[in-house]
C-alpha positions as CSV (number, residue, x, y, z in Angstrom):
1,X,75.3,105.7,71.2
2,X,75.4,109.0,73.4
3,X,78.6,111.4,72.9
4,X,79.7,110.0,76.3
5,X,79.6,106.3,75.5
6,X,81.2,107.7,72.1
7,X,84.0,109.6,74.4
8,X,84.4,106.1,76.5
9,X,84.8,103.8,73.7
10,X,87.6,105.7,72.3
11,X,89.4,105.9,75.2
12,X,89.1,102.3,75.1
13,X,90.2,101.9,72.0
14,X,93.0,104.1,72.2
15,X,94.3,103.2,75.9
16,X,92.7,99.9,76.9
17,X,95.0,97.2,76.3
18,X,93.7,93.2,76.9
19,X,95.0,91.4,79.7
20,X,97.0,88.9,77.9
21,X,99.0,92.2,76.6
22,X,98.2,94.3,79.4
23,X,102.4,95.5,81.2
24,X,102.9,94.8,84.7
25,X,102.3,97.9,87.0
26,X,105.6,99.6,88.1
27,X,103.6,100.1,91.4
28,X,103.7,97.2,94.1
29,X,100.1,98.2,96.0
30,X,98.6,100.8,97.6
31,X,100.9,101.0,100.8
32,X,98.0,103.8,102.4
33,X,95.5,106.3,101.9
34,X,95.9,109.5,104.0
35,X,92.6,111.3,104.8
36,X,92.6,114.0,108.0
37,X,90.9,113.4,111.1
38,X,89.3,116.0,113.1
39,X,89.6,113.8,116.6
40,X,91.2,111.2,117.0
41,X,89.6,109.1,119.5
42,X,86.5,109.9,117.6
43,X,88.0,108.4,114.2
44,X,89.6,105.5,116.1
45,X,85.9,104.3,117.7
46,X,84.7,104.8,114.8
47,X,87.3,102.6,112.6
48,X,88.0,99.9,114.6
49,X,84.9,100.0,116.8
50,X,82.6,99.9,114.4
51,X,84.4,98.8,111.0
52,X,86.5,96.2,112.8
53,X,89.6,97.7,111.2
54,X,92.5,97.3,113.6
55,X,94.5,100.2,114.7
56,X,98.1,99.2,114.0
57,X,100.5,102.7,114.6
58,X,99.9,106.3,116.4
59,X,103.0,108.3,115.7
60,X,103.3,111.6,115.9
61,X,103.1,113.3,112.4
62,X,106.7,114.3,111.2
63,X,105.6,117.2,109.2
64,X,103.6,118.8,111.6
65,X,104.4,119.2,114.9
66,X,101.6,117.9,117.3
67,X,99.8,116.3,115.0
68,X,98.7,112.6,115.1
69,X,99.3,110.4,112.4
70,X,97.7,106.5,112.8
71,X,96.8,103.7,110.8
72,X,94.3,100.8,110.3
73,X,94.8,97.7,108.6
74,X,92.3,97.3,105.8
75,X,93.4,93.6,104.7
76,X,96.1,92.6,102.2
77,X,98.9,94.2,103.9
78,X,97.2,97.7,102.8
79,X,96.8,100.3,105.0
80,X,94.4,103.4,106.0
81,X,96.0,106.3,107.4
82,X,95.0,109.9,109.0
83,X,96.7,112.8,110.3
84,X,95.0,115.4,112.6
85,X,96.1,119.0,112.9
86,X,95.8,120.4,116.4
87,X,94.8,124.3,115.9
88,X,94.6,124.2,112.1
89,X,90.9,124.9,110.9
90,X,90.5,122.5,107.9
91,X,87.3,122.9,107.9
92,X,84.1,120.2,107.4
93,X,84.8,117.7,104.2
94,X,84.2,118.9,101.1
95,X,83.9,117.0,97.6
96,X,86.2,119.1,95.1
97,X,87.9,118.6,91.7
98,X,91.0,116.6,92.1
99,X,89.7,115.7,95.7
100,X,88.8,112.1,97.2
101,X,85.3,111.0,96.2
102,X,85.2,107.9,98.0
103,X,87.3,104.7,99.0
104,X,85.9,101.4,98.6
105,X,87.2,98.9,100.8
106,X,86.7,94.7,99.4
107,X,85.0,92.7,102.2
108,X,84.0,89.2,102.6
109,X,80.7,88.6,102.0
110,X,80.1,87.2,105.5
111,X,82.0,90.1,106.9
112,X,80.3,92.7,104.7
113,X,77.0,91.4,106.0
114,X,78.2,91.7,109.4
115,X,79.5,95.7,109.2
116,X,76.0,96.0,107.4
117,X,74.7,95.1,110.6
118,X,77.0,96.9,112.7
119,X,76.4,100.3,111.1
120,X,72.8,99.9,111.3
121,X,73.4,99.2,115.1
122,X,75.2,102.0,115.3
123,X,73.1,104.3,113.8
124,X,75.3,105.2,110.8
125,X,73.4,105.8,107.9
126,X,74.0,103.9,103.8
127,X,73.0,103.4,100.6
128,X,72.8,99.9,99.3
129,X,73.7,99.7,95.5
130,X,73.5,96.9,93.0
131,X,73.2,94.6,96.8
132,X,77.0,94.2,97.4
133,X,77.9,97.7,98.4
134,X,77.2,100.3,101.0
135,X,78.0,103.8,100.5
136,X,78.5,105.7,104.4
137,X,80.3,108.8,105.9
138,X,82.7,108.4,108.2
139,X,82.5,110.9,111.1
140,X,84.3,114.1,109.3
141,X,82.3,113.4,106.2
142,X,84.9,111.4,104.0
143,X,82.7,109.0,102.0
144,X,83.3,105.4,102.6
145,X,81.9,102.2,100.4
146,X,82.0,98.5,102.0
147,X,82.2,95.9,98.8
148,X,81.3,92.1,99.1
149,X,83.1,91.8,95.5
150,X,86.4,90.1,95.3
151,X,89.9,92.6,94.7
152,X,90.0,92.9,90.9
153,X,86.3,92.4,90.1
154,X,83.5,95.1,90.4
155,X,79.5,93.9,90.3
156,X,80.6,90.9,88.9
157,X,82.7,92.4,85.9
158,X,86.7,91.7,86.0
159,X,88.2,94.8,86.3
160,X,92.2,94.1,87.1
């Protein structure tokens, strides 16, 4: 056993606890994830033209004057959000320490097969892995992954 599996399985050990013993969450759900837009039509054709995920609010953003701040329904009453900032050079996405990797959004099977098809239509390019998800960039770079596995479960292993 490597001194990362040996590192993993005491963490396990130590923190994992079985279902059956497992506490509730204090948390309800993920009400949104906020990433930053650098246009927002661009980000809106993008979401709900090509990912199908409806466009529910465009609000002006209350911390920053000017600034747009929408959402798009991503199922199960769970929302993706973005703000844009008008004059503020944020620069082209970045992968850093304590940053967002990716978000991986559950599909339908059906549906996930569908989008597949849509973003090769479109011209977007992805990684296949382990056949139930794609890994994509959205148009400011923010990595993306569509997955055909139910909520709770990840290649076939229950994870919730």
């Amino acid at each position: 056993m490597s001194t990362d599996e040996q590192t993993r399985a005491a963490l396990r050990n130590e923190f994992l606890q079985p279902q059956e013993r497992r506490p509730t969450s204090s948390a309800r759900g993920l009400h949104h994830t906020a990433l930053i837009s650098s246009d927002v039509r661009t980000t809106i054709e993008f979401y709900q033209g090509v990912l199908e995920f409806p466009l529910t609010e465009l609000i002006e953003n209350r911390d920053y004057p000017g600034s747009s701040h929408f959402f798009f329904d991503i199922g199960n009453r769970n929302l993706l959000a973005f703000f844009d900032f008008p004059g503020l050079d944020t620069g082209p996405y970045r992968e850093v320490l304590g940053g967002l990797h990716h978000v991986a959004i559950s599909v339908d099977p059906d549906r996930w097969e569908h989008l597949r098809d849509r973003l090769t239509a479109a011209g977007i390019e992805f990684v296949l892995h382990s056949e139930v998800s794609l890994y994509f960039s959205d148009p400011d770079g923010a990595r993306l992954e569509l997955i055909a596995d139910p909520l709770g479960e990840m290649y076939g292993e229950i994870v919730l």
